[in-house]
N, C-alpha and C positions, 0 to 999 in steps of 0.2 A: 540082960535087961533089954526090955524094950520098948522103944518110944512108937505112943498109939498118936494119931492125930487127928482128929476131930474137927469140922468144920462146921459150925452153930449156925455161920448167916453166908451167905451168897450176896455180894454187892455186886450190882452191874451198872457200869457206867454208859450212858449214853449220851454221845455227844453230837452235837449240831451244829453245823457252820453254816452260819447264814451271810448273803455276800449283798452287801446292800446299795443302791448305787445314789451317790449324793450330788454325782457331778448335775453344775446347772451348764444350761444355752449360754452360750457367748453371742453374743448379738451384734450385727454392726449394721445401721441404716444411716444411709448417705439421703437426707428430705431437704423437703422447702415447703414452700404454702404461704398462705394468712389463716389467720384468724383458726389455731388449733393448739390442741395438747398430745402431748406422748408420756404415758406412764404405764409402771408394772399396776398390777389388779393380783391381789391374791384374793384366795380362794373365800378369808373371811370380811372381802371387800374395801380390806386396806389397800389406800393410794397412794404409789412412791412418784411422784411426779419428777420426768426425766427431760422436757424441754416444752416450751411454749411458741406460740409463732406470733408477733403479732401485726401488723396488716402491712411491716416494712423491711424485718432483718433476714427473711425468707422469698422475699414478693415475687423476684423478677426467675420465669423458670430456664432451667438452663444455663443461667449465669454462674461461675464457679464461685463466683463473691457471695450469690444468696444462696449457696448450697451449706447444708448445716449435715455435720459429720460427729455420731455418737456412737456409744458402748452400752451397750445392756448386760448384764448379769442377769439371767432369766433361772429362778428354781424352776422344779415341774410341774409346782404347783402354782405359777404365778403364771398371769397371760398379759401382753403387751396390749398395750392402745394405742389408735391415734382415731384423735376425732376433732370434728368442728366444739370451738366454743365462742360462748361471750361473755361478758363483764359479769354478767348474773352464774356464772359456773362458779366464779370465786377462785379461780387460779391466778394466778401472781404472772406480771408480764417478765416479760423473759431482761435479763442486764444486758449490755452493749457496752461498748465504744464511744458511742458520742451522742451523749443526751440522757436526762435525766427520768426522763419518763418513758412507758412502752410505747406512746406513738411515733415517738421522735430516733428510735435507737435502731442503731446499725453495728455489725462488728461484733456479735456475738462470743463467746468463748469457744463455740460449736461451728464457726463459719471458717474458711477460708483454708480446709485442709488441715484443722488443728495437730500436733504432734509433741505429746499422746494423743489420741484420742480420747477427750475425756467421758465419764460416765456419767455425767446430767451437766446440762448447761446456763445453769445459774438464772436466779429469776430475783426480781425486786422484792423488797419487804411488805411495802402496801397496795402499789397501785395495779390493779384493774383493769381501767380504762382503758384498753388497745386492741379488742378484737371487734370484727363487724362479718353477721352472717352473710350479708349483701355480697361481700367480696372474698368469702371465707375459700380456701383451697388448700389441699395435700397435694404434695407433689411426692413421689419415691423414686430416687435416682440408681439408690443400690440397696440391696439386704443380702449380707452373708450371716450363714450360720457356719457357730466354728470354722471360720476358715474356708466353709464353701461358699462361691457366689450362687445366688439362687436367679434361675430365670425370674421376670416379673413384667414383661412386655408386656402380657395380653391377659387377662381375668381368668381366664382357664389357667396360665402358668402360677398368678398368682396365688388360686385355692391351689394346685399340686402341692405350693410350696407352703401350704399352711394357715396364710391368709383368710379369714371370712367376711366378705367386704357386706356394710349396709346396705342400705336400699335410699336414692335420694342420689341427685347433683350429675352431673354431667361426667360419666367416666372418659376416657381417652390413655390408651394403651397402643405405646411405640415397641414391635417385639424385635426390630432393626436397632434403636438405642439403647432395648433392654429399660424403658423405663413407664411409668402408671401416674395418673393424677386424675382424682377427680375435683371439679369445679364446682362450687356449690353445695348445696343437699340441705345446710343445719343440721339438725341431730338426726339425721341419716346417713352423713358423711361420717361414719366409723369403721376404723380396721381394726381388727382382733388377729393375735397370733398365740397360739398355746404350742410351745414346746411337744414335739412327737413321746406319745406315750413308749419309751422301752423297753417295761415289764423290770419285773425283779427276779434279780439271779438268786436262786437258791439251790444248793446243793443237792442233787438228787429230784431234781424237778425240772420242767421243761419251761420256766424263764426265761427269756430272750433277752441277748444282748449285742449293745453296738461298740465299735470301736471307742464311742463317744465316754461311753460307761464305763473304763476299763484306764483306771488310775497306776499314776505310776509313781517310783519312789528311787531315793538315791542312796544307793552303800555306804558311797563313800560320805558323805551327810551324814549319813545315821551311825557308821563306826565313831567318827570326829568328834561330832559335838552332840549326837544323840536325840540330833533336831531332826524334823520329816518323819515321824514313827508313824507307820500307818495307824490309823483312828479304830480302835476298839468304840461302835457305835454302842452297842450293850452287851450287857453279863447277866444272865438269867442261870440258878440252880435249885432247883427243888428234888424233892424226895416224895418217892411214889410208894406210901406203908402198906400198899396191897401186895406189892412183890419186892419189897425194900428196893428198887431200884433209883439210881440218879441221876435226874436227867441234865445235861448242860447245853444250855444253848448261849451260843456266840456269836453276836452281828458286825462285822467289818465291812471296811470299807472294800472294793475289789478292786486291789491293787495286781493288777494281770502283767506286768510287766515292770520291770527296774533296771539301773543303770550302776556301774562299776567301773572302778580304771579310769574316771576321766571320756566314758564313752553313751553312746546314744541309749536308750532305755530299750535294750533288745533282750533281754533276759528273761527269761519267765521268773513267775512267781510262786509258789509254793506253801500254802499253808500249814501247820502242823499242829493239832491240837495235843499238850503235852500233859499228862496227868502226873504231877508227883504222887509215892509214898506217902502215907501219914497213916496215925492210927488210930 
């Protein structure tokens, strides 16, 4: 007896590992001014509005009491503002300490070194009335990203680090205190910051990537309770009837490094695309 064997079809699997990168900007600016706003801008012109100034809880520059201290969460598709406004922009004055309207308020949630640092500094329900272009100013004392301090003395350090300043108002850049303000302008007084473009890591392709982009995750978490699982972004499979082949493509998050033992995230990471049996 003998067993013949025949093979009818040829499947071929092909698979993809696509490594996608979701981390946003950490953002930290230490400002002052009068008569301004600070918000994200996404791309289809939605406003997260993140602090306001108005002609008193910022006024005085240099002063650690009118220095206002925030947190951004920036996607890469979202771009930071700060610009001059007034009553007619329709932004909400900012809440305080002591006094019930935006002319009169001091003591912000955002002043005085707050800890945490929170991530927008609260603004009143209705009232308006508190900015004036006449005496309108940004002041920027600090800007880190992730972690790094970024020069910002002088207009030149400012665009390196990203910044695109308007045109309008009286600049003045200390590159000694590391610090930028301009005086005046109206709605020429605007700074823009968009997050560095990264590119996208794709397997088998020349993607560029930073430290920044390069997520990490914990064993011992995910052995326990099965929390932290990195993020399967998408699951794509179709079938190609010209050469019956199957293609699979998989989009994760790039988790480049993880942590074990109770120890710092020093371990590489390893993908594996694992096809079972079936018939």
């Amino acid at each position: 007896m003998s067993r013949m064997t025949s093979v009818a079809h040829l499947l071929v699997f092909i698979g993809a590992l696509v490594f996608v990168l979701t981390s946003a900007s950490e953002v930290q600016l230490t400002f002052g001014g009068q008569s301004f706003v600070i918000y994200k801008e996404g791309t289809d012109a939605s406003i997260t509005p993140i602090a306001t100034g108005n002609m008193h809880m910022y006024q005085q520059f240099g002063s650690a009491y009118y220095m206002g201290t925030v947190n951004v969460a920036l996607d890469a598709d979202e771009t930071l503002v700060m610009k001059m406004i007034n009553p007619s922009d329709g932004f909400f004055c900012p809440i305080g300490a002591n006094g019930a309207t935006g002319t009169g308020t001091l003591g912000g949630p955002c002043t005085d070194n707050p800890d945490p640092v929170p991530y927008e500094c609260g603004f009143q329900d209705t009232e308006t009335n508190c900015y004036n272009w006449d005496n309108g100013r940004i002041f920027l004392y600090d800007f880190t990203v992730d972690g790094q301090s970024m020069s910002i003395g002088s207009l030149a350090e400012l665009e390196a680090a990203g910044w695109v300043i308007g045109t309008g108002g009286e600049p003045q850049g200390d590159e000694t205190a590391n610090t930028y303000r301009i005086d005046g302008g109206g709605s020429g007084n605007v700074w823009t910051w968009t997050a560095p473009d990264s590119g996208s890591g794709t397997s088998g392709t020349s993607g560029v990537c930073t430290d920044d982009d390069v997520a990490t995750f914990d064993w011992d978490e995910l052995m326990t309770s099965g929390a932290a699982k990195p993020e399967v972004v998408s699951f794509d499979m179709s079938v190609d009837d010209s050469d019956l082949s199957l293609n699979i493509e998989v989009a994760v998050t790039y988790e480049g490094r993880s942590s074990a033992d109770d120890k710092d995230a020093v371990y590489g990471t390893t993908y594996v695309l694992d096809f079972e049996d079936f018939d």
